[in-house]
N, C-alpha and C positions, 0 to 999 in steps of 0.2 A: 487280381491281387488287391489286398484291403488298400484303402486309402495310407498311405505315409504319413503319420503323425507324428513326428522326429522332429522338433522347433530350432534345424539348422538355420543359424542367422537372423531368428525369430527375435527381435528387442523389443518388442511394442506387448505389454499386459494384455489389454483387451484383444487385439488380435490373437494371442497364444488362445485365449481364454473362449473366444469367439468360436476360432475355428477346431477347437477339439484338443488340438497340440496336449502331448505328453509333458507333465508341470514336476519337475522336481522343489515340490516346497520348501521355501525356505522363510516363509512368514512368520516363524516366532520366534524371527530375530526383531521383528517391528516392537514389541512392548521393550525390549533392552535398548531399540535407538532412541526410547521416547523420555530416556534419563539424560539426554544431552539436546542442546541446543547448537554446536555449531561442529558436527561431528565430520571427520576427513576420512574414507574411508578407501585403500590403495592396493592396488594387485594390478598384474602384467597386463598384457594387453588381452582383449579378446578372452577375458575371464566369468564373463558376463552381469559384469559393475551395469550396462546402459536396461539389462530386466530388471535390477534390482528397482533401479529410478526411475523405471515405469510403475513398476508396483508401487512404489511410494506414492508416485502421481495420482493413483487410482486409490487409493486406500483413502487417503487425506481430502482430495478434492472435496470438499462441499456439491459440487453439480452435479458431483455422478452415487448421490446417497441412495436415488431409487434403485442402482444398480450394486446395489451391495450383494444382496443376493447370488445377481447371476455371475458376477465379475471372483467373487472369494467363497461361493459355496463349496463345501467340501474341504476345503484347505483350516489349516492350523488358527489362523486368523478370523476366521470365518467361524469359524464353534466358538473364539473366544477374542471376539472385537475388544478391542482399547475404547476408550471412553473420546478419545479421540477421533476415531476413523467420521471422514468425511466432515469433518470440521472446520478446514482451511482453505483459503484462496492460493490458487497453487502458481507459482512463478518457475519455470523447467529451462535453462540455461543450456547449450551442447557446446563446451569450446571445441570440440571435433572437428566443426564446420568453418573455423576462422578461416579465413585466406590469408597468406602470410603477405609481406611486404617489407622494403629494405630500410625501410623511414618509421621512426617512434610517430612520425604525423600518418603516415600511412597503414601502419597497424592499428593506430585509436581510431582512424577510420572504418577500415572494416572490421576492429570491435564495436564499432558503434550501428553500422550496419546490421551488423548478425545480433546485435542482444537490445535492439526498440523492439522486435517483433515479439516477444515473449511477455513483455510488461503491458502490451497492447491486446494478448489474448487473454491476457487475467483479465483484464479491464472487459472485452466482450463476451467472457464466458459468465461474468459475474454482473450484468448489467442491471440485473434484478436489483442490486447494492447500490452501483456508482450511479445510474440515472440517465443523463445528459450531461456526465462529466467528461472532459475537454484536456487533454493535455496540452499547459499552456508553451512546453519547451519538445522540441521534438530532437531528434538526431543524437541525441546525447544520453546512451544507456543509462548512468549514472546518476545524470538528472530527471529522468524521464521515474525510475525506480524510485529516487530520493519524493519525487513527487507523490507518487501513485502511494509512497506508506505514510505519508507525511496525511495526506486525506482519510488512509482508511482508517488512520489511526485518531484522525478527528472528530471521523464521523464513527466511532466504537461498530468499525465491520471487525469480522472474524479474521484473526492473524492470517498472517503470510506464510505458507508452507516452500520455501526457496530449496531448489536443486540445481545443482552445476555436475554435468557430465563431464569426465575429461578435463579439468580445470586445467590442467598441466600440459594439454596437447601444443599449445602454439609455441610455449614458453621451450619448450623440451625439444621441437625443431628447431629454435633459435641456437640453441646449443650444438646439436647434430650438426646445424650448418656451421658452426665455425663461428657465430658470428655474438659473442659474448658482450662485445659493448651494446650491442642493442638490445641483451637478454637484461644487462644492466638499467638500460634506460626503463624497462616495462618495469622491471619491478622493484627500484628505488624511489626517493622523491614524491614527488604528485602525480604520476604517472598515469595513463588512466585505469589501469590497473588497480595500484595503490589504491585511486581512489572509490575504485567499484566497489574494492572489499572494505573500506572503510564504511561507506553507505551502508552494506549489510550490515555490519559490525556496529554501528551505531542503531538501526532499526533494529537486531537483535536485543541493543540494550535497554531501547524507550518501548521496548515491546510488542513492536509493531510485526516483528519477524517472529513465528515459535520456532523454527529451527531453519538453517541452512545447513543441507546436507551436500557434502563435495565427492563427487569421485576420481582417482588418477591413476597413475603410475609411478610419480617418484614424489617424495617430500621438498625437495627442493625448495622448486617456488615456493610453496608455503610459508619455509624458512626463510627463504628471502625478502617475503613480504614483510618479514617484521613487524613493528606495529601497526602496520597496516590491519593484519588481521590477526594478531597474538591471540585471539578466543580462541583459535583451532584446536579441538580438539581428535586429536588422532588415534583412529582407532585401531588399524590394522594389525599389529601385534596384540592386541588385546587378548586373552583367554575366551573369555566368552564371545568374539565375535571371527575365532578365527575360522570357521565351517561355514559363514554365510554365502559365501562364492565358491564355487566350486564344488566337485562332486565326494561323498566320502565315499569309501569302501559299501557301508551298506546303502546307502542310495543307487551307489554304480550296480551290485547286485539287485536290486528292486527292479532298475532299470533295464539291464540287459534281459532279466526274465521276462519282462512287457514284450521287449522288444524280438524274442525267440518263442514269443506265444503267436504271437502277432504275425511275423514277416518270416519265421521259419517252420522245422516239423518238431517242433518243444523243447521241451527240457531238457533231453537226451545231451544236445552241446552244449551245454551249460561249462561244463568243468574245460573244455576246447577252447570256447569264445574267451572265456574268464581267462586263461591264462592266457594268450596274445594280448588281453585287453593290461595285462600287469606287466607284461613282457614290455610291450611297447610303450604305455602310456602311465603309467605308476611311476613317481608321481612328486605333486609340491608338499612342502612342510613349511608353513610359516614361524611355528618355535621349535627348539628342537625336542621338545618332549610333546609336538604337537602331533594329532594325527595326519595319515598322508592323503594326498587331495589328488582327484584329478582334473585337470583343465578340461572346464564343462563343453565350449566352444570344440575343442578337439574331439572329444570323446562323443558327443552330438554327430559331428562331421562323420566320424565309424557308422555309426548307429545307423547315419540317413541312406550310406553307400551300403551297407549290409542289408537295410531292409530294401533297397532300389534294386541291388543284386537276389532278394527271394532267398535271402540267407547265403550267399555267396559273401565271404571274405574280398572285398576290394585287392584292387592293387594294387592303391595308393594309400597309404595309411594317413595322410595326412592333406589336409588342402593347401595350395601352393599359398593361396591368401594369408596362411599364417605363420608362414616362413618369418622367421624374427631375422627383423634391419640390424643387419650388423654395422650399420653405420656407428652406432653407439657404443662399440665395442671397439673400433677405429679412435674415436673420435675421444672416448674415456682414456686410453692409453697413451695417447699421445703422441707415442713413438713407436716402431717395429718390433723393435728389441723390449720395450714392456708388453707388445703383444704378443710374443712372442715365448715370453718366459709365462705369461696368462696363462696363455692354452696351452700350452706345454704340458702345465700342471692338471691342467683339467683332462687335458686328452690321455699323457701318460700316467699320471701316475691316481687319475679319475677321482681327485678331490683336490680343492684348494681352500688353506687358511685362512680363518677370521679370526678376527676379537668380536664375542658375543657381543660386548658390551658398546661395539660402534652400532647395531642393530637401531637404539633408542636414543643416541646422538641425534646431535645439528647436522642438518645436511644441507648445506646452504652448498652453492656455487664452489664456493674457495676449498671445500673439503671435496668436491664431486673427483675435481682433478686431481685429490691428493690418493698416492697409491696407495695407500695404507684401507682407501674405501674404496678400491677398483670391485672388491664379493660383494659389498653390501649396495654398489647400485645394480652389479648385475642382477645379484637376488633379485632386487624390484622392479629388474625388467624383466624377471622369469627366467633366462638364460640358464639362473643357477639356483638351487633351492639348499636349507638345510639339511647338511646328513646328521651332524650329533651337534655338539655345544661349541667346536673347536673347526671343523670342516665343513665346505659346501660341496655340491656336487654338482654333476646335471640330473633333471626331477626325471628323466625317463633317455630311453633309448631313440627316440625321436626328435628329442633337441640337442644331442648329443649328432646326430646326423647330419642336422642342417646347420649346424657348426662346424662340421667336416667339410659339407659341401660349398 
């Protein structure tokens, strides 16, 4: 049987790119991000936001210019580089990895654990630049970053190209757990929070950053961070950025024929495979006159179990791994009788009410728990997608299940 090149749970560029992996391109959305300097970009979980910020990583870097070639040959990018590619020293954030903790001292702890190690790999990937430069503060992410652009920007090195995976992950447990005065303490005040993104936000403005690029799940924090980081610009509802994640209609076609050239006897089930694949997994709309997407992570997961099966249909349509935590849906409603009347609506009568126009509101904390925005956080946790201008729905027959179950 051919080797399996289906990039299930594949997040790393250069590995995709390395080992052969099938690439659904989405590289000429890079010259549209290169109009913004501090761009927020937000979709469900498991959407695949952590390829995109690998790609960035690799496009941008400065270190890896000999490898321009072999890393975006072929791709959309690659026939027509930006004048930028491999021009920056790259700084790559994952709030994924935090360890959570019950103390605002014990959480700027292990923020500060988890984010010296990334401002310390710039420093040794770029050694050519810094020399025998010496961080004179250590333990203290904030300071450690405030330093390291505070130098390169002395010594006129090449900007900072800054990434944060997941900005929203730790912050977004705080809330699931019930535990909101502390979601308060992270991100009011001086917090170390506040103060991380302030440091961006001033090195963005003395020039020393060319962009910080954010990826998440909910707007929230952002809002909440208030002046802290007011540059954000959010791009997820945008027109022209709303295809970067996820799969369209013809990419999914593109792809399933690789994938029945490859791991089955041709083209003959095309119109068989296609309709289970619309059946079950069709699909997200982020506007509603947008087109419909499919969740790449899911529809990967098909692909890997079909071509593992030699063209058999799994029996599992779905991996257990991405069963969405209804904790959030608990935890958003408050009470039974609001959950109660939720799903109701969703299960029987298979759409639930919005106001479009909460879509591009503030979505701070105080509005999360007000019911009036119970659609528009599920939207953004994928639960529920646009059906027209007026109704949500669920985006397929599969999360519609694990909502039942």
């Amino acid at each position: 049987m051919a080797r399996i090149t289906i990039p299930y749970a594949v997040a790393d560029f250069i590995d995709l790119r390395e080992r052969g992996f099938y690439y659904v391109d989405k590289t000429d959305y890079i010259p549209k991000l290169e109009d913004y300097n501090a761009p927020v970009f937000l979709r469900p979980r498991r959407f695949g936001k952590s390829l995109l910020v690998s790609t960035l990583a690799c496009y941008y870097d400065r270190t890896k210019a000999h490898r321009f070639e072999e890393l975006f040959g072929g791709t959309w990018i690659g026939n027509h580089p930006t004048k930028e590619h491999n021009s920056y020293m790259i700084i790559r954030y994952d709030f994924s990895k935090m360890v959570m903790a019950d103390t605002i001292e014990g959480l700027a702890q292990n923020f500060n654990d988890l984010n010296c190690g990334p401002v310390d790999v710039m420093v040794e990937h770029n050694r050519d630049l810094f020399g025998d430069f010496q961080f004179t503060t250590r333990g203290d992410a904030s300071k450690m970053l405030e330093e390291v652009l505070n130098y390169a920007r002395s010594h006129e090195f090449p900007k900072v190209y800054l990434l944060i995976d997941e900005y929203d992950n730790f912050t977004n447990q705080l809330l699931t757990a019930y535990n909101d005065p502390l979601y308060e303490e992270v991100t009011t005040n001086d917090s170390f929070l506040r103060t991380f993104f302030k440091v961006i936000k001033a090195g963005i403005g003395e020039g020393s950053i060319r962009t910080c690029f954010c990826t998440g799940v909910l707007p929230a924090t952002m809002d909440d961070l208030t002046s802290g980081y007011n540059i954000a610009e959010i791009l997820t509802l945008e027109p022209n950025f709303l295809n970067m994640l996820g799969f369209t209609y013809e990419e999914t076609e593109t792809y399933l024929r690789y994938v029945l050239d490859k791991y089955s006897t041709g083209q003959e089930r095309f119109d068989e495979i296609w309709q289970l694949i619309v059946s079950n997994y069709d699909g997200y709309r982020f506007r509603p006159n947008g087109d419909r997407l499919f969740n790449a992570t899911i529809l990967t997961y098909f692909f890997k179990k079909f071509a593992a099966n030699a063209g058999s249909i799994p029996d599992e349509l779905v991996d257990e791994n991405l069963r969405t935590d209804i904790n959030w849906i608990r935890r958003l409603t408050l009470s039974l009788d609001n959950a109660k009347a939720m799903l109701d609506a969703l299960i029987i009568d298979d759409e639930l009410p919005y106001n479009v126009a909460d879509l591009s509101k503030k979505l701070d904390k105080q509005n999360v728990f007000d019911i009036r925005f119970y659609p528009i956080i599920l939207f953004f946790y994928g639960v529920i997608t646009l059906k027209d201008k007026y109704y949500m729905a669920f985006p397929d027959k599969i999360m519609r299940n694990i909502l039942l179950a």
